[in-house]
C-alpha positions in Angstrom: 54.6 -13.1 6.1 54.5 -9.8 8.1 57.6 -9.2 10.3 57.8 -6.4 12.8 61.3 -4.6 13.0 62.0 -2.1 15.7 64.9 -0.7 17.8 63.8 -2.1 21.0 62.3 -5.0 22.6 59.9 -6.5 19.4 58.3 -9.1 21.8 56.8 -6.0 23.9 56.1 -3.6 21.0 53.8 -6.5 19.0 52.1 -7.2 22.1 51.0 -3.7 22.4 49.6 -3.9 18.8 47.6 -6.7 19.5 46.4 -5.4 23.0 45.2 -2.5 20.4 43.6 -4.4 17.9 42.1 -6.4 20.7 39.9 -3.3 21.8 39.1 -2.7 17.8 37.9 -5.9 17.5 40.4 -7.3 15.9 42.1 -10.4 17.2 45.7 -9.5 15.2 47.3 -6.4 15.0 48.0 -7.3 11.3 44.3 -6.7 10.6 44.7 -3.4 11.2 47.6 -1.6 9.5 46.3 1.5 7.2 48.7 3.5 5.1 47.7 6.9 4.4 49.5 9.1 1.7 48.8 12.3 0.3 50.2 13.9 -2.9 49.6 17.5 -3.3 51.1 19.7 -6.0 50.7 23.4 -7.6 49.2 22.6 -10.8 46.2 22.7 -12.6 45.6 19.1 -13.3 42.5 17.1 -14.8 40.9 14.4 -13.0 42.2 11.7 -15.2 45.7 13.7 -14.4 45.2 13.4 -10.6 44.1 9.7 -10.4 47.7 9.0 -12.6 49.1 11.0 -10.0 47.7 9.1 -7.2 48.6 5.6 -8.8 51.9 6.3 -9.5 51.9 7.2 -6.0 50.1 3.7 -4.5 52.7 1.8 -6.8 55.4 3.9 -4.6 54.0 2.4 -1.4 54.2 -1.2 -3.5 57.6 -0.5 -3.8 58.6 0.5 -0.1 55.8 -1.8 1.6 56.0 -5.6 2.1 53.3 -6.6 2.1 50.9 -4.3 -0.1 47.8 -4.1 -2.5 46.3 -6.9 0.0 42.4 -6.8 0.1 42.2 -6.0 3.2 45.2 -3.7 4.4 43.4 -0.3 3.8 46.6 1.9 1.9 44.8 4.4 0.6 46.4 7.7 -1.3 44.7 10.8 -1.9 46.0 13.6 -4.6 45.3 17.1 -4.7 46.0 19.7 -6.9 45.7 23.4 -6.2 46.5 24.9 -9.6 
């Protein structure tokens, strides 16, 4: 189940979703929602180091998203490591 929650009028703001996902091509705003997250950090990792990083981060999102790791919901984190 996918709630909305918002400070003002939740009637108006999930009928401007759906009047956006109407001109993606999507009939449901719930179709469309993408999280992005980036990790960065100043280290010198390995990749087998950096995709840990980044799924300890997507297990974050599990925790702070409802719902997440759907098929078709797009979360998506990206780490980076400048060391």
């Amino acid at each position: 189940m996918y709630e909305v929650y918002a400070y003002w009028n939740v009637v108006e703001l999930e009928a401007m979703f759906n009047a956006v996902a109407s001109l993606m091509g999507s009939g449901d705003y719930r179709g469309l929602l993408q999280t992005i997250a980036i990790v960065g950090i100043d280290a010198a990792l390995t990749k087998a180091q950096a995709h840990r990083l980044a799924v300890a981060a997507h297990d974050g999102m599990a925790r702070a998203l409802v719902p997440a790791h759907t098929p078709l919901d797009g979360d998506l984190v990206l780490s980076v490591a400048t060391g």
